[in-house]
C-alpha positions in Angstrom: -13.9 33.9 -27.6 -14.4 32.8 -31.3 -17.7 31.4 -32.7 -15.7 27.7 -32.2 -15.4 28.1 -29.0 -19.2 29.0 -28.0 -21.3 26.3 -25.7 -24.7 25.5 -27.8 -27.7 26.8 -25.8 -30.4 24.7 -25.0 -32.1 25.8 -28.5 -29.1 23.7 -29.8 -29.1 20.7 -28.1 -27.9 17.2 -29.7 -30.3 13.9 -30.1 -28.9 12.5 -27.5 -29.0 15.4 -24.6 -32.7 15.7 -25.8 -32.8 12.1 -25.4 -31.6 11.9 -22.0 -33.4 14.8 -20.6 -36.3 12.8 -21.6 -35.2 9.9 -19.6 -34.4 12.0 -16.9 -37.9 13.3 -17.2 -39.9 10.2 -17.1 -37.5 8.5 -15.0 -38.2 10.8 -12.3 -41.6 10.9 -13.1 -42.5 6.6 -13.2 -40.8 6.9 -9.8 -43.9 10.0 -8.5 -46.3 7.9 -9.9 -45.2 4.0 -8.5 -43.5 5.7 -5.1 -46.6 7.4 -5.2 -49.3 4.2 -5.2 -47.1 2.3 -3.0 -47.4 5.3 -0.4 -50.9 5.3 -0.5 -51.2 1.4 -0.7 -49.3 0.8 2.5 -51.1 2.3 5.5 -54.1 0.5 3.6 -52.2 -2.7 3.4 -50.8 -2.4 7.1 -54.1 -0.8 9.2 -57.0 -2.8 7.2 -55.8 -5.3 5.4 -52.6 -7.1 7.1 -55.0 -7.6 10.8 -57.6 -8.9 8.8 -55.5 -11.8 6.9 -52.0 -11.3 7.9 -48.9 -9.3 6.8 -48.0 -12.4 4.1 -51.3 -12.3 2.4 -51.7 -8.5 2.7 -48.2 -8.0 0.6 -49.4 -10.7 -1.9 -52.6 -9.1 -2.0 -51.3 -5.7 -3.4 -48.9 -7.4 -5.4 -51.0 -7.5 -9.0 -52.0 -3.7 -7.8 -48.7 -2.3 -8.0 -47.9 -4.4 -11.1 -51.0 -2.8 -12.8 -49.7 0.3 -11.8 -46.3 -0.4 -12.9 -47.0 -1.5 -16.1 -49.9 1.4 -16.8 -47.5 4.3 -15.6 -45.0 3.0 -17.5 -46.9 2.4 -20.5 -48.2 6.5 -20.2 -44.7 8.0 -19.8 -43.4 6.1 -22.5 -46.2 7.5 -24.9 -46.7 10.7 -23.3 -43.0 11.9 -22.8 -42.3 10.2 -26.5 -39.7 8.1 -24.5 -37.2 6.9 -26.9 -37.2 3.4 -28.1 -33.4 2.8 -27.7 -32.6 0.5 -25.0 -30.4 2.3 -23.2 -33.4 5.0 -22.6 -35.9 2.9 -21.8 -33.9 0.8 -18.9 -32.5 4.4 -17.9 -35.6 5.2 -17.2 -36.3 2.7 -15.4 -33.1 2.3 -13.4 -33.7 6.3 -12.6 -37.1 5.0 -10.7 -35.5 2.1 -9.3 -32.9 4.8 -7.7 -35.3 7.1 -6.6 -37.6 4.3 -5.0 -34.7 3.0 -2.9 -33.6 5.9 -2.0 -36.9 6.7 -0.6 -37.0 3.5 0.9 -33.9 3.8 2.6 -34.3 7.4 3.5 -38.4 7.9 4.4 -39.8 4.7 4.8 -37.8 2.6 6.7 -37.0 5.3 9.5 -41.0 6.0 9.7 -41.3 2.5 10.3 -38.1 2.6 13.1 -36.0 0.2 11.1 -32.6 0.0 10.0 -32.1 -1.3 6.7 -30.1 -4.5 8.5 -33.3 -4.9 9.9 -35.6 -4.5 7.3 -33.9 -7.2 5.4 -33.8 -10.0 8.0 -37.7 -9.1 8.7 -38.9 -9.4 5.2 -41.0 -12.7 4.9 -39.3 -15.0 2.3 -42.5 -15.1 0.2 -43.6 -11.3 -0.3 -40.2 -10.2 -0.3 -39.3 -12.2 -3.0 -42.7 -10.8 -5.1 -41.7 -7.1 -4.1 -37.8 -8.1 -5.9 -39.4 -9.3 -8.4 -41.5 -6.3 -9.1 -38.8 -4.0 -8.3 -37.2 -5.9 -11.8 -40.3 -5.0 -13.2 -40.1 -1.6 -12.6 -36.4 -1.5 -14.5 -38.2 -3.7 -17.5 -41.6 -2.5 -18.3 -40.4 0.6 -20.1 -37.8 -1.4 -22.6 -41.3 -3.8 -23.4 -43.7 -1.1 -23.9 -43.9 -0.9 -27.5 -42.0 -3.7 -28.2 -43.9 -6.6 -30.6 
């Protein structure tokens, strides 16, 4: 082998690996810390709140929490994992958490509830599903705003 032919180490990385690694990085990450809220939010939402003013309100209740939360985590990963300011890194980010929370969805949530994803579709009130779409866009967006004047 002759010094052309030699993979760079990780000492030698490009711009953009080191860019994506760090979208891999906080993607992953954003998804912890919002899959993380929502885990804790939901037996709260379903045991206390939901028999006390219905599953409707109890969704549209912790709606503006996991906005806040969105929006805060987003806001600290960008800063604190010097996220770049590109585009395609930001929404890479947050398509990464948009994955993962889906997949987790799909995968832990749904059979913990006993539902098939068929199911847990035509179930979804019309309102609070709608809100929860909506925030799942959020998710993707609020790393591409953070920063942006």
């Amino acid at each position: 082998m002759d010094r052309g032919d030699r993979i760079p180490g990780p000492h030698r990385r490009t711009g953009a690996a080191l860019a994506m690694t760090r979208t891999i990085k906080a993607g992953a990450l954003y998804f912890a810390l919002v899959f993380g809220a929502g885990f804790v939010l939901g037996p709260v939402r379903v045991l206390w709140v939901a028999p006390a003013v219905g599953s409707r309100m109890a969704e549209l209740i912790e709606a503006p929490i996991m906005l806040a939360v969105i929006v805060a985590a987003a806001r600290w990963i960008v800063r604190r994992l010097a996220v770049p300011p590109a585009a395609g890194s930001r929404l890479g980010m947050g398509g990464l958490a948009l994955a993962l929370i889906l997949a987790s969805e799909f995968a832990l949530v749904l059979p913990l509830r006993g539902l098939t994803i068929a199911e847990y579709l035509t179930t979804r009130d019309p309102v609070s599903a709608t809100v929860y779409y909506l925030l799942l866009g959020v998710v993707v967006l609020a790393p591409l705003w953070i920063g942006r004047k």
